[in-house]
C-alpha positions in Angstrom: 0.0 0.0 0.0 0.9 3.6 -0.7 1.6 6.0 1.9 -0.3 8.9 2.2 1.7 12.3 0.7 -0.3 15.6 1.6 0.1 17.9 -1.5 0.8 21.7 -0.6 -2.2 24.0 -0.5 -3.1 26.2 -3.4 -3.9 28.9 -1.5 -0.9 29.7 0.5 1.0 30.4 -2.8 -1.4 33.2 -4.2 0.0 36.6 -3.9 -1.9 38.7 -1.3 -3.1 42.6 -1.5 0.1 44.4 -0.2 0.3 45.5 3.5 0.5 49.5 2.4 -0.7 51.1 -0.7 1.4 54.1 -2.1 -0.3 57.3 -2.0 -0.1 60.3 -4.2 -1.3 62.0 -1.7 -0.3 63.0 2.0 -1.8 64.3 5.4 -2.5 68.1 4.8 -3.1 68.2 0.8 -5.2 70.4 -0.8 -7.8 68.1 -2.8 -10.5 67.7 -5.2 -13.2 64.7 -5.5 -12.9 63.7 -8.9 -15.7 61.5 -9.2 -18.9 60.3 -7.1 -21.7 62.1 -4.7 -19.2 65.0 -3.8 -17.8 65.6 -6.9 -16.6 69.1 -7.2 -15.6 69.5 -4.0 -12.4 70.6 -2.4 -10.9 70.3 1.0 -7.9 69.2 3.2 -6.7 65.8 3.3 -7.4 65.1 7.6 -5.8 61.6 7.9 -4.4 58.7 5.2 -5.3 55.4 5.4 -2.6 53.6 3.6 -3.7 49.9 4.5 -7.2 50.7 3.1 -6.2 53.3 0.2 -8.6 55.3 1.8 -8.6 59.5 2.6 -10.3 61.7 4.8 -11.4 65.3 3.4 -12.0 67.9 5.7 -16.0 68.9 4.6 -16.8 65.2 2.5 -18.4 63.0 3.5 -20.2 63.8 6.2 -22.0 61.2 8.1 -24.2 61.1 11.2 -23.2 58.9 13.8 -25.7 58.2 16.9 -23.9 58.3 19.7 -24.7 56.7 23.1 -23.3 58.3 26.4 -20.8 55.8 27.7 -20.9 57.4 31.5 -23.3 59.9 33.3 -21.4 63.2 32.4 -20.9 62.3 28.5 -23.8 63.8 26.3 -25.6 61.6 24.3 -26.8 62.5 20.6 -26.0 62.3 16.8 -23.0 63.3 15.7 -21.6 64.7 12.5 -18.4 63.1 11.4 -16.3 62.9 8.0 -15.9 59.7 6.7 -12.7 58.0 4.5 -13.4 58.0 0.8 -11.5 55.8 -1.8 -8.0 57.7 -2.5 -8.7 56.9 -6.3 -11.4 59.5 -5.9 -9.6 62.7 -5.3 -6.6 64.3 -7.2 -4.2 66.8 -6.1 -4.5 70.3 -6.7 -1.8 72.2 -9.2 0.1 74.5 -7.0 0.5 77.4 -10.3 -3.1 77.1 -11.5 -5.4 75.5 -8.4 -6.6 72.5 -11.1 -6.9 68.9 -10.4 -3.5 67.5 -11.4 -1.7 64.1 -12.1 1.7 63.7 -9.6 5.0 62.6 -10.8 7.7 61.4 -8.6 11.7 63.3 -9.6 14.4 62.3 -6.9 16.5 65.0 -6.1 20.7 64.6 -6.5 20.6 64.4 -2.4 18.1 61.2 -3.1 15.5 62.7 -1.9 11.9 62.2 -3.7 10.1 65.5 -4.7 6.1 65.5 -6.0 6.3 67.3 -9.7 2.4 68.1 -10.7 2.2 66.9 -14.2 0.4 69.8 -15.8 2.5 73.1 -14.6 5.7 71.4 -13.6 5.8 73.1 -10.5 7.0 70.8 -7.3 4.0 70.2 -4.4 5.2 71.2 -1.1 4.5 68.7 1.3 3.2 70.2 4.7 5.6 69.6 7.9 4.5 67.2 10.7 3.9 68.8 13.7 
């Protein structure tokens, strides 16, 4: 008789979703929602969700969120909050003309990597952490 021999799983060799996305985008951007129920809009980029390829713009997507009191001095009620949207969905602004602009990446002689907006040429600043 044979012995048994257990064949690797199929699964465990598929490539997964990577851990991070790359953004074009950072924390403190001025944006515009391309496309979608806010489109038009403008606003600051709030947070960056990297692992979800998600953003938060300051003024879109504002949900209501009921809210419970957790102890007897909170206040209970419903909330306004801005919710993530897909990062596909906005584009960065031009920093010459104020329009919607594709980024390009140029690295610097020093190595470091400077945002180029495709349409004026101009580099993007990128705000300072605080």
């Amino acid at each position: 008789m044979k012995p048994l021999v257990y064949k690797k799983s199929r699964r465990a060799s598929k490539s997964r979703e990577p851990e991070r996305h790359k953004l074009h985008i950072t924390k403190g951007d001025t944006v515009r929602v391309i496309s979608g129920e806010h489109r038009g809009k403008e606003g600051k980029v709030l947070r960056v969700f990297p692992k979800e390829f998600r953003v938060e713009v300051e003024g879109v997507n504002v949900v209501k969120k009921h809210k419970r009191a957790a102890n007897p001095n909170e206040e209970s009620g419903i909330i306004e909050l801005t919710a993530p949207i897909a990062a596909s969905k906005v584009m960065l602004l031009d920093p010459k003309s104020g329009e919607p602009t594709r980024v390009r990446r140029r690295a610097d002689k020093d190595g470091t990597v400077q945002r180029i907006a495709v349409k004026s040429g101009q580099p993007i600043p990128r705000m300072k952490a605080k």
